[in-house]
N, C-alpha and C positions, 0 to 999 in steps of 0.2 A: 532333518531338513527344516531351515525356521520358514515359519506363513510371517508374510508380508502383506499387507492391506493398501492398494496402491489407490487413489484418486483418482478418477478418471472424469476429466473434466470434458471430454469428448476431440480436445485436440490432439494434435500429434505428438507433444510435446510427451504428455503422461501417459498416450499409448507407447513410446516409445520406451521410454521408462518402466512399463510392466514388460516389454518384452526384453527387456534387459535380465531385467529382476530374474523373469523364467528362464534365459537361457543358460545363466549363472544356477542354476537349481535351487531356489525358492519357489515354497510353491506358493503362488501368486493367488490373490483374491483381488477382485474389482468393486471399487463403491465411487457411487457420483451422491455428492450431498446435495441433497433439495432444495434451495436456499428461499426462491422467491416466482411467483409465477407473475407474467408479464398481463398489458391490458386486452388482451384473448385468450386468458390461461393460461396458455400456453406456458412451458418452463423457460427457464431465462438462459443470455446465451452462453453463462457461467456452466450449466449443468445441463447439457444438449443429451437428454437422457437416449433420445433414438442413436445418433453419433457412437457413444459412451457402450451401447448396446454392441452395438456391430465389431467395436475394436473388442470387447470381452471376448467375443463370438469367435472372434476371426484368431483370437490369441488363445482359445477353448481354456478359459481361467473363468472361475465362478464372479456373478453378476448381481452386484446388492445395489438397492437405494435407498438412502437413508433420508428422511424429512430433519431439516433444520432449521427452519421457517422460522420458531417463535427465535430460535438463537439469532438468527439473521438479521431480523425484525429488530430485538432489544438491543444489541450491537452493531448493527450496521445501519441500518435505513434510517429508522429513527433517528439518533447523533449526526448521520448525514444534513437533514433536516433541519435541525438545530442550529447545527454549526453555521451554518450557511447563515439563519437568521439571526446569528449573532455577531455575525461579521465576520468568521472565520471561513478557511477553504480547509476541507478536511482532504483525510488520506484516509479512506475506507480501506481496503486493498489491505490495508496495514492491519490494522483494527481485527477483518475477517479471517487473516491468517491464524494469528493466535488463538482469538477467541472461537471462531465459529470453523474454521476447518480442522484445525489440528483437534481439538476439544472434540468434534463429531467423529471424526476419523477415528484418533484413541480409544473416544467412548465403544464405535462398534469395532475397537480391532482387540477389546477385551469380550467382548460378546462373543467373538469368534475364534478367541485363544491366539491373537496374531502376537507376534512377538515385534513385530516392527511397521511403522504404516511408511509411506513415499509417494514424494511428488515427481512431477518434471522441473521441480525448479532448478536454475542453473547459478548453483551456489554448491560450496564444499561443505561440510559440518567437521571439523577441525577440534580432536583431543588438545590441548596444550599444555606443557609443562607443570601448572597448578592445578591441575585436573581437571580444569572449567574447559565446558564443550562454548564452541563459536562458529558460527561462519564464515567462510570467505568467499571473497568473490569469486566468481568465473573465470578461467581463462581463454575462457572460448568466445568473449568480448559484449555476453551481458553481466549486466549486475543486477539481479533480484536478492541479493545478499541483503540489500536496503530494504526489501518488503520482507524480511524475515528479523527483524532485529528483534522484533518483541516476543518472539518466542521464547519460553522457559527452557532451563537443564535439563528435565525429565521431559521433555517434548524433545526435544536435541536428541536425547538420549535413544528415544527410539523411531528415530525419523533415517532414512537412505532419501540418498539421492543421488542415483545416477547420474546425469548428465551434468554432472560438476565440472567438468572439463571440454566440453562438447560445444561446440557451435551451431546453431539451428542449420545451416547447410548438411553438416554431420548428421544432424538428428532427423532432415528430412528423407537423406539419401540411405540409411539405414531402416526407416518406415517405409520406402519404396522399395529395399530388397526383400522386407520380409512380410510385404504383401497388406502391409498395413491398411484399409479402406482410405484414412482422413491424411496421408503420406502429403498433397499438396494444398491441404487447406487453411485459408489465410490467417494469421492470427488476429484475435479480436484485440482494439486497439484503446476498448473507450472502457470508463466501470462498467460493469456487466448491469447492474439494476436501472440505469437511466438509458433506455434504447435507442433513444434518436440523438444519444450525446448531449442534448440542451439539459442542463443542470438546474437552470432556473425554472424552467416549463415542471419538471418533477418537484420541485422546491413546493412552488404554488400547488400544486395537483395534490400534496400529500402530506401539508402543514395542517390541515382543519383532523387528519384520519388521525395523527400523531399526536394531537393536540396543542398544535403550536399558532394557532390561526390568528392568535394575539399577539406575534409577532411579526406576522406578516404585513407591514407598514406600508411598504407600495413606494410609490416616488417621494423622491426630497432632494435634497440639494446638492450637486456638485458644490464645493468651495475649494478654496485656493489655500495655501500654508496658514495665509494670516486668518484667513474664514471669512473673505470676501465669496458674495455669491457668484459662481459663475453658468449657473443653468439649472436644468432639473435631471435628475435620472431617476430612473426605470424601478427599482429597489434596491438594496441591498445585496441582496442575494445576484446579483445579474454581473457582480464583480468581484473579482480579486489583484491581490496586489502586486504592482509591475504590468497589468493592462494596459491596451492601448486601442489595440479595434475593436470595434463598437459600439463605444463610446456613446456617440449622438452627438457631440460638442465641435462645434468650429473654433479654435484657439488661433489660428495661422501660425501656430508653430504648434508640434508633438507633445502631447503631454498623457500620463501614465497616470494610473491610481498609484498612489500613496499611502494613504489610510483611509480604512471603515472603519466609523463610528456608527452602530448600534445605537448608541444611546439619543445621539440628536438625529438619526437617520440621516444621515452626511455622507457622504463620500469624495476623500479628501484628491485634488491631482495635483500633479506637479509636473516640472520638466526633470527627464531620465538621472542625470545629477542625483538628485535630493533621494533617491532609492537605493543609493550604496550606503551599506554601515559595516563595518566591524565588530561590532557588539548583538547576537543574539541568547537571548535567555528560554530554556526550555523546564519543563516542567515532564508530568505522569512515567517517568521514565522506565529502563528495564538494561539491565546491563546482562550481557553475554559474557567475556574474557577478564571480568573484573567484577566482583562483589559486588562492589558499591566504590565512591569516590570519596573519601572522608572530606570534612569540611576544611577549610583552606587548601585543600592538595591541590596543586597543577600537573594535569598532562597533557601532553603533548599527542595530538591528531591532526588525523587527516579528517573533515568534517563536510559532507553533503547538508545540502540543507531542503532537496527535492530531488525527485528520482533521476531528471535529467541533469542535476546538476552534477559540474564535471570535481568538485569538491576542492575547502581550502584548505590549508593549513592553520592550525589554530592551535590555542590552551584552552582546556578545560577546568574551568574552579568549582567546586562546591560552594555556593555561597550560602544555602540553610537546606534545612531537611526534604525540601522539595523540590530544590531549583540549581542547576548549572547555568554559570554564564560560560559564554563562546565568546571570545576575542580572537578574531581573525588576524592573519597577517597582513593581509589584503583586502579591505574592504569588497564585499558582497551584495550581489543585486538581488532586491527583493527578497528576502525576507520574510515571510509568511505566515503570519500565526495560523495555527491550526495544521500546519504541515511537517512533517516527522526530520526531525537534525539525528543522525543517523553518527557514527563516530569510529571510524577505523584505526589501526594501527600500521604499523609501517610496512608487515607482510601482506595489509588487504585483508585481515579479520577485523569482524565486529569488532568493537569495545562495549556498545550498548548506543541509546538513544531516546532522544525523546519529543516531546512536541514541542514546538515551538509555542511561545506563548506573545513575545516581546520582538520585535526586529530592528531596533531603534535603541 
């Protein structure tokens, strides 16, 4: 019988998914990673450890908790931070997968002799022809295949996932047959570390503990293309790009951020127009169903450039040892440094992915 090391984030999703595991005969183990505790201690709503308890309980599978805090901390919150004050909108979610869930998981599912760990995520893990493991998407109509891109082969390798084909309707009506406690509870919708969803409120609150508090600039100027001044705004961090409510600015026509500059504390708008390009360049990359991309190669993808994005058609070039450009077919809105270009093939597997660095 092989032991599986399943995640238990305390929703339904990965309860579901241990009680799969067990009824297929594995014998199942429970861990919820510790990542970060909120401003009452309290634990955060990533790792709802009373929830997490009850589903072990109620599925009679052994119940671990593992602290991941400093890993969380170093790669997740931190860079969050950062980014923001540099102008960028990050993808945490992405970042936390690789590094701090899979990496923790792993870690105790060798402490525990597990032969394999698993999420609820709803994505396939796909052998292919050259022997390289990949993802695909869902047919059960989401895609977290895109918050999975930066996982490695040896994580692939020993990772399940049930609900690869599953629709949350499926997976809540299956948690209500088998008596599941958390069967109708809502999914959470925001990052888990920023509680009341404002991004900028935790920016400020945790740039001086990070040691970023020389970045924190404060207001400066809206401008327009040419760099005409057109008002003041709030900081940096209090936008990204393709915005538009919130603003503070009266134009008598719509107008969208553009670009953040960092460097003069600017914040560029425009009208909706000037925010398509065809051209995006990404960097830190990780490829799944392909090595690598040698330098002048073209392929051909299907390319997301953000989670809800419904993705386009494009080439992919090598242009030197750390950067792909992305030529779309179709011109694309907004554009995003900081935000993960993700890279499928024609079946709906990975190809690999990377950040955005450039959207222009």
């Amino acid at each position: 019988m092989s032991k599986v090391l399943v995640g238990l984030s305390g929703g339904v999703d990965s309860a579901v998914c241990a009680y799969l595991l067990k009824e297929k005969g594995y014998d199942v183990l429970g861990v919820t990673l510790r990542t970060w505790l909120d401003s009452s201690s309290e634990v955060s709503k990533c790792c709802e450890l009373d929830d997490a308890a009850d589903i072990a309980k109620a599925l009679d599978i052994p119940f671990y908790i593992h602290n991941v805090g400093s890993l969380f901390c170093h790669f997740v919150t931190a860079p969050f931070v950062s980014d923001y004050l540099h102008g960028l909108t990050p993808s945490p979610c992405v970042i936390c997968n690789r590094r701090v869930k899979w990496e923790g998981m792993m870690n105790l599912a060798d402490i525990h002799n597990a032969d394999y760990v698993s999420t609820g995520h709803y994505a396939n893990i796909i052998r292919l022809p050259n022997g390289r493991l990949t993802v695909k998407k869902s047919s059960g109509g989401k895609d977290q295949a895109y918050m999975l891109y930066r996982l490695t082969q040896e994580q692939l390798e020993k990772t399940l996932m049930p609900l690869g084909n599953m629709s949350k309707d499926e997976v809540r009506q299956i948690a209500k047959k088998a008596g599941i406690p958390v069967a109708q509870k809502p999914d959470s919708q925001e990052i888990c570390f920023v509680e009341d969803g404002h991004y900028a409120d935790y920016v400020e609150t945790n740039a001086e503990k990070f040691g970023f508090s020389d970045l924190l600039k404060g207001e400066g100027n809206f401008v327009d293309e040419s760099g005409k001044i057109l008002g003041r705004h709030k900081g940096i961090y209090h936008y990204t790009i393709g915005q538009r409510k919130g603003l503070g600015i009266a134009m008598g026509y719509p107008v969208f951020v553009k670009e953040i500059r960092p460097e003069t504390n600017e914040v560029v708008l425009s009208e909706e127009d000037a925010l398509f390009s065809d051209t995006v360049f990404c960097r830190d990359l990780n490829f799944m169903s392909l090595e690598d991309i040698k330098e002048g190669e073209e392929i051909n993808a299907s390319v997301k450039i953000r989670y809800r994005h419904e993705g386009g058609r494009a080439i992919l070039t090598r242009v030197d040892k750390e950067t792909i450009k992305i030529v779309f077919d179709k011109p694309q809105r907004a554009a995003t440094a900081g935000q993960s270009a993700v890279f499928y093939d024609d079946s709906d597997c990975v190809i690999g992915g990377g950040i955005i660095v450039s959207g222009n």
